[in-house]
Structures are given as structure tokens and as C-alpha cells.
N, C-alpha and C positions, 0 to 999 in steps of 0.2 A: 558467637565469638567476637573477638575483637577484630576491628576492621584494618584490610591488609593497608599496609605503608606504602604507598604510591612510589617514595623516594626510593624504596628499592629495585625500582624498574623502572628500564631507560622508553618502553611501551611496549604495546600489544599488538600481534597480527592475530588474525581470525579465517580461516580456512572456510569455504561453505561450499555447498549446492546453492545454482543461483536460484533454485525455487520458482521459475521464469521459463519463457521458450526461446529468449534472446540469443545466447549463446549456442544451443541447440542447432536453430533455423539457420542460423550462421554458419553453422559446421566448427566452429571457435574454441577451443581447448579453455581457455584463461579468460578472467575479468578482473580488472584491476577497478576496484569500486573506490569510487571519487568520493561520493556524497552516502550517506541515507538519509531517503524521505525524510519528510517530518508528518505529522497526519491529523486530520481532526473529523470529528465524528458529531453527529447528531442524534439523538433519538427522539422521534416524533410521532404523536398520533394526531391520525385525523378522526374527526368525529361529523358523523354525517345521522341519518335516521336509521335503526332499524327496523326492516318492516319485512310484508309477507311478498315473495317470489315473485309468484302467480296475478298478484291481483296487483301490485305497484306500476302502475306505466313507467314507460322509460324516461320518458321524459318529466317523470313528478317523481323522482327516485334523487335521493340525499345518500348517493351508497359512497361509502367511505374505502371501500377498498378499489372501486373505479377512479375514485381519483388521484389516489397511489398512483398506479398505471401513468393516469393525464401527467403525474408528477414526473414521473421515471421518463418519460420523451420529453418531455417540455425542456426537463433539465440539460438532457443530449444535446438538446439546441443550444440553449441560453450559454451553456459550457462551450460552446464550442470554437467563439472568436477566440477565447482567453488560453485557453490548455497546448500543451505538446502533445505529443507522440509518447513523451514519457507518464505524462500525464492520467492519473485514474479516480473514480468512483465507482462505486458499491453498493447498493442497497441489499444487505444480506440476511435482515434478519427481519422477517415478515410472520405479525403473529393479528390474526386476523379474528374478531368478533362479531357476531356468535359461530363463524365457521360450520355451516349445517347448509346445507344443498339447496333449502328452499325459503331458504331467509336470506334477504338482501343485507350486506353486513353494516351493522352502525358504527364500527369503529376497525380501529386498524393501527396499530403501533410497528414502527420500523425504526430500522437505523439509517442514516445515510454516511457513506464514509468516505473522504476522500485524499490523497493523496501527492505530493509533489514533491520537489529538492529547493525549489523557491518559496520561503518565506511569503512573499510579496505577493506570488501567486496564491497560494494556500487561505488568503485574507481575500483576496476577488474570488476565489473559488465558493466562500464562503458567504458574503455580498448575495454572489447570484444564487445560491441552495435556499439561502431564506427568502429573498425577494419569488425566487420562481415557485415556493410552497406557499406565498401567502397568494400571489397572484390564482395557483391553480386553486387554492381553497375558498377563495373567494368568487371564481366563476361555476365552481361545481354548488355552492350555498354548504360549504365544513366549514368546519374550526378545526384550523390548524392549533397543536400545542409541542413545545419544543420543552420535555421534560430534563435532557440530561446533554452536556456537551466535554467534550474530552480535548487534548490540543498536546501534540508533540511536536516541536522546530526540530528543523533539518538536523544533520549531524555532518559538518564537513571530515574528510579525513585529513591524516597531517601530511602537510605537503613534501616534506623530507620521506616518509613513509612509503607514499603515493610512488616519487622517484623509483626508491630503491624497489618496490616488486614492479615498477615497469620495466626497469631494466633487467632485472630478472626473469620476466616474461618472454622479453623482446631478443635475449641470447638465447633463450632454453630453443628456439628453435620453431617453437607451436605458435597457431596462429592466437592471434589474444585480440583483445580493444582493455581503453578506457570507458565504464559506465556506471549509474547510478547503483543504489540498494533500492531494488522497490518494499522490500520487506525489512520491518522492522529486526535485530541483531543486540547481542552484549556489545557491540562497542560503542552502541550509542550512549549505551550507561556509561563504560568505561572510559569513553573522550572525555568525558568531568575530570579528570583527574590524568590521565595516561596520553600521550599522542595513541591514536589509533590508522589500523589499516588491516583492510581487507582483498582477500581474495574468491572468485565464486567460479568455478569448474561447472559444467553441465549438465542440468538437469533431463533428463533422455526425455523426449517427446513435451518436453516443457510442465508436467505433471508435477506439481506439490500439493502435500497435505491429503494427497491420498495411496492407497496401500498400493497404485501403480506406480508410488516414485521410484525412480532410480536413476544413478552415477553410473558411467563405464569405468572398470578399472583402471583404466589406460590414464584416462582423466582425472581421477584420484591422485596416482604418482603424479600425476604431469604436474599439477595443482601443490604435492607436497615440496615436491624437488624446487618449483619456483618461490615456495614459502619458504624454504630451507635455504637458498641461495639471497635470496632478501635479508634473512633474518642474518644471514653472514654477513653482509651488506653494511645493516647500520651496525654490527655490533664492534667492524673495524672503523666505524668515522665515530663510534662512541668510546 
């Protein structure tokens, strides 16, 4: 169908689970979300020897899924002048060749993904992911190859937006903060066009993306009433 007319909306708010243990570990009803991330991602294999288990010494072994590993700490380090608190990476998708018990693997394809609200950082994040894979691949004797790369910038929200559900937060009574989206959302498509603004209520025991999530009721209302009272907000200054 034809695409909706931006001009007939003055913007968007967005209701969520924060998807996080932030608010949880908190005890904290409300999130009044400033930014979401932006993110970029790699997929890489390493190519090392395939050979047999048993008979390979350790030390004449070209195993490509040991130096994933060497990768995954190295990186923890090298990451670690540079990043916050808010700050994340991923290695999540690990697909391992030939995968059998008693063959040492010759190859190894993963993702690595990382995570942040800073541009600026997300480009040094990115710096040290390839510098610290060519470093580990060249002291184990692999070939690193970097087949695919992906890149979403931050998404700030609008700062009249922002306003209107902190004040709406900050009366309804409950305790709240201001903080980021770690997880990607429609408003970051929707900012191209709409001011955007978000809300994220609590996720119990910080669990997403598996059949343990779940929101307490209490926190749902609490979360609609302060979207309800914002969206009243701007829609008397508009």
C-alpha cells in the first residue's frame, strides 16, 4: 500500500519491555529512553588446518575454532580502555567445521556484534575488533576473512518528546530514570520522518527473548498511564 503521510502526525511514542535487567535490579517502574544504540556487526571465518584429534600435537595444531576463543578474550581486553558500562559485544553465532569429536576443526565462521549510543565509539569499537582478529590470527598461523558487515547509527529521541514523558514519569509518583535502548525498536525507522519517543517498563528478572519473559501488571499500567499523560502533554503545546 501506499506510504502513510508523516504530515498527518505531530509523532510517535512507543511503549516497551526494556528487554534488559536494568530497571528490574533497580526496583524502577519507568525508562524514559534518550537514545537507541546504533550497531554494527561482522561475520568472519577463521581458517586454520583440518586434521586428526589424536595424532596432532598441540603445539603443531592450526585449529581454527581455538583461535575464536584466543579472539573472544583478547577482545575483552583490547575493548576495554574504550567502552562503558553501557557498552556491549556478542559473538553469537558460531558455526564450526567439520564439527565431529575427533577432528581438530579447520574452519570456523562467526558473527561478532557490537553495540553502543556513540557513533564515535562504535568506529573505535570497530578499529580494535579487526586489528585484535588480524593480531590473534596471525599468532595462531589462520586466515582471518571478514565476509559480510552490517552498520546502524544511533537513533537519538526528540528532545521535546524526551521532556514530556519525563515529566510524566517524575509526577505519576513511581520511581523512573533516564536511559538508553540497548535493543534495536520501530522508532528508529520512524525518526526519519516522525520526532520519536520511548518508554520501557520492566522486564522481571531481566529475561528477553525467551518463553521466561515477563512484565508485572502493576508495571504495564504504570508505563500506560505515564504514555497517556505525555501523549496529553505534547498534544496541548501542539
Amino acid at each position: 500500500g501506499d506510504d502513510i503521510r508523516p504530515d498527518r502526525f505531530t509523532g510517535f511514542l512507543e511503549l516497551h519491555i526494556e528487554q534488559g535487567p536494568v530497571l528490574d535490579t533497580a526496583r524502577e517502574s519507568i525508562g524514559v529512553v534518550t537514545a537507541i544504540v546504533g550497531a554494527r556487526q561482522l561475520t568472519v571465518t577463521l581458517e586454520g588446518q583440518q586434521n586428526h584429534a589424536g595424532t596432532t600435537p598441540m603445539h603443531l595444531r592450526r585449529d581454527a575454532f581455538g583461535g575464536l576463543v584466543q579472539f573472544a578474550e583478547a577482545l575483552r581486553v583490547a575493548l576495554a580502555p574504550v567502552v562503558t558500562q553501557a557498552s556491549v559485544w556478542t559473538i553469537g553465532h558460531v558455526a564450526v567445521s567439520p564439527n565431529a569429536a575427533s577432528i581438530v576443526p579447520g574452519r570456523v565462521t562467526f558473527t561478532v556484534q557490537w553495540r553502543d549510543a556513540s557513533s564515535a565509539r562504535l568506529a573505535d569499537m570497530e578499529e580494535i575488533v579487526r586489528e585484535t582478529l588480524a593480531q590473534v590470527a596471525a599468532a595462531a598461523d589462520l586466515r582471518a576473512v571478514v565476509s559480510s558487515r552490517w552498520a546502524l547509527e544511533p537513533t537519538e529521541m526528540d528532545p521535546k518528546t524526551v521532556a514530556a514523558l519525563a515529566d510524566a514519569a517524575r509526577e505519576s509518583g513511581h520511581s523512573w530514570r533516564k536511559m538508553p535502548s540497548g535493543a534495536l525498536h520501530d522508532a528508529t525507522n520512524v525518526a526519519r520522518v516522525l520526532p520519536v519517543g520511548m518508554l520501557f517498563v520492566p522486564s522481571i528478572g531481566g529475561i528477553s527473548h525467551d518463553f521466561a519473559e515477563k512484565t508485572a501488571e502493576s508495571d504495564l499500567v504504570a508505563g500506560l498511564n505515564v504514555l497517556a499523560q505525555a501523549a496529553l502533554r505534547l498534544a496541548k503545546q501542539n
